[in-house]
C-alpha positions in Angstrom: -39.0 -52.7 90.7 -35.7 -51.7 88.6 -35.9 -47.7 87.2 -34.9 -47.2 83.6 -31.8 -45.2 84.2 -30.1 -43.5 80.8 -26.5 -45.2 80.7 -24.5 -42.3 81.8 -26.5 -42.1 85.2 -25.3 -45.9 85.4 -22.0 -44.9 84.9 -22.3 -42.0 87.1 -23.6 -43.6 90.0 -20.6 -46.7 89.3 -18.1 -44.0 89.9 -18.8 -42.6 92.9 -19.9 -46.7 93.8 -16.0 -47.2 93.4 -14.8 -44.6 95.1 -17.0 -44.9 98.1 -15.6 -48.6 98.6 -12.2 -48.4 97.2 -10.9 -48.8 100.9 -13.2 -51.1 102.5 -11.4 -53.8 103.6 -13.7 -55.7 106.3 -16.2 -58.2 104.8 -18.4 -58.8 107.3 -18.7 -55.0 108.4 -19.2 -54.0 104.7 -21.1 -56.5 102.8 -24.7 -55.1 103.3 -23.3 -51.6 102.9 -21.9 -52.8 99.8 -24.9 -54.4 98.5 -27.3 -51.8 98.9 -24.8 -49.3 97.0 -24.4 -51.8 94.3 -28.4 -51.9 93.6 -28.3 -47.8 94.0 -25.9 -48.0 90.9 -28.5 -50.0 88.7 -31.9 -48.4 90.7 -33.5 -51.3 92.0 -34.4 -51.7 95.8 -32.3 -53.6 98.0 -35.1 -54.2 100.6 -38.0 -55.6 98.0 -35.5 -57.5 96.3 -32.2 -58.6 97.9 -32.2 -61.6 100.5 -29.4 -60.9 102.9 -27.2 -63.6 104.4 -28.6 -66.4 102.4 -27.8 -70.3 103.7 -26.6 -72.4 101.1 -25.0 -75.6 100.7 -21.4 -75.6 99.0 -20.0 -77.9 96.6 -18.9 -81.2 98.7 -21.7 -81.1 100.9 -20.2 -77.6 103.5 -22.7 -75.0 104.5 -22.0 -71.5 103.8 -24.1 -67.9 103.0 -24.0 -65.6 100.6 -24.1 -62.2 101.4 -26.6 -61.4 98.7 -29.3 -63.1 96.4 -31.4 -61.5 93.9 -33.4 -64.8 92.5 -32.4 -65.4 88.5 -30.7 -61.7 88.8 -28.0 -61.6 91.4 -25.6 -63.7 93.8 -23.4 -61.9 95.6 -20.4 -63.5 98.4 -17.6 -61.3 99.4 -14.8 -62.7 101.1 -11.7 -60.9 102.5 -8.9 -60.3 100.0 -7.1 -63.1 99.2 -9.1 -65.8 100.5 -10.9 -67.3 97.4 -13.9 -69.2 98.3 -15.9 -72.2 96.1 -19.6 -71.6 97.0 
């Protein structure tokens, strides 16, 4: 269930969100990591609420995953820098 967190706690859990990952540079070691920072920031629980490595079907009829869903809330799919992807 998502906390009520007072915006400056938002902001204060962004920053040290960004700093924490302002090297990572390897998708697949980093992704989950990532993800369950990214909920910290906005106080909901990653493991009630975030499917990890979800199947899906790309556009043109390719299979893929995204790294992390949140139904109606959140879709996350990192890729490594400079390699845009069409989910």
């Amino acid at each position: 269930m998502p906390v009520n967190l007072q915006h400056a706690e938002i902001l204060s859990r962004a920053h040290h969100f960004a700093k924490e990952f302002a090297d990572a540079r390897y998708e697949l070691g980093e992704a989950q990591n990532f993800i369950r920072g990214l909920c910290d920031v906005f106080g909901f629980s990653h493991k009630r609420l975030v499917s990890f490595e979800q199947r899906v079907k790309k556009f043109g009829g390719g299979r893929g995953r995204i790294d992390g869903f949140y139904p109606g809330r959140l879709l996350i799919a990192s890729v490594e820098p400079h390699q845009p992807q069409l989910i």
